[in-house]
N, C-alpha and C positions, 0 to 999 in steps of 0.2 A: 348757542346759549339761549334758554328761553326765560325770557323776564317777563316779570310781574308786574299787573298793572294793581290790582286792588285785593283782599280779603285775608286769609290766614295766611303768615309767614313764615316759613321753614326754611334749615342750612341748605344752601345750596342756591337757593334761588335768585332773580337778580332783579331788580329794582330800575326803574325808565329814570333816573331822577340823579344828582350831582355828578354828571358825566357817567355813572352807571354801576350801581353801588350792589355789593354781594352782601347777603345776606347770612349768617355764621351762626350755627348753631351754638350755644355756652351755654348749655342748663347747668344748675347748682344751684345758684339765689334762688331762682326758681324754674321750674320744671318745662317751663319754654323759652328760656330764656333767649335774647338774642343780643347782636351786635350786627356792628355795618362796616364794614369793610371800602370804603372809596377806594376802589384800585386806579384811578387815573391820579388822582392826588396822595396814592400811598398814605392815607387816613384809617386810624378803627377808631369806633365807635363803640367804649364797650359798654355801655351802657353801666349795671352792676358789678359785670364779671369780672370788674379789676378796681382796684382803687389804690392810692397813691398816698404813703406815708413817709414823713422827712422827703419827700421826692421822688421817692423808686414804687416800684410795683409792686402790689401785693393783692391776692386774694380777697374778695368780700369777708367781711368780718363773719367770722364761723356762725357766732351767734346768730346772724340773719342768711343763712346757710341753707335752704332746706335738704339739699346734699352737699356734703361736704367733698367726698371723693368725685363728685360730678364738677364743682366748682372748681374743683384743682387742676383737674381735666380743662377744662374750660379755659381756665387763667394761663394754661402753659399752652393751647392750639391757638390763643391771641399774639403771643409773644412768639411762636413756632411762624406765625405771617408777616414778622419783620417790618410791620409798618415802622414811617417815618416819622409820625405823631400817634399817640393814643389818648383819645380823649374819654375822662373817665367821671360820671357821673358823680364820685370820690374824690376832693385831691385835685382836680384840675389835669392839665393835658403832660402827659410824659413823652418827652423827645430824648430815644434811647444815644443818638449820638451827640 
């Protein structure tokens, strides 16, 4: 696994930093979008790519979208990683069980 110490971020790559964090690509809000994956602590980070209404999970609001069909994409390869918390820049943190 080669991880990243500083500069441009892209899916795939991994992070020195909260036990050793992956870094997931979710463009849609916008065009490089990201999130952070903690796989020792089963955490995401979604930054944008999800937000939480009445409590459940839902897509960034269309309107601040810059793709739409890329954000849906996005929203379902978050929830496709099973984390055990998702913490959402929207809405506060969703704990699926």
């Amino acid at each position: 696994m080669a991880r990243k110490k500083s500069g441009l971020l892209r899916g795939g790559e991994w992070l020195d930093w909260c036990g050793c964090c992956r870094v997931v690509a979710t463009p849609g809000h916008t065009p490089g979008h990201i999130s952070l994956f903690l796989e020792e602590d089963v955490i995401m980070i979604t930054g944008d790519a999800m937000a939480l209404e009445n409590g459940l999970p839902v897509t960034a609001n269309p309107q601040f979208a810059l793709g739409r069909e890329a954000a849906e994409a996005s929203f379902e390869k978050l929830l496709a990683l099973k984390a055990e918390a998702y913490y959402c820049y929207h809405g506060g943190v969703y704990l699926p069980n």
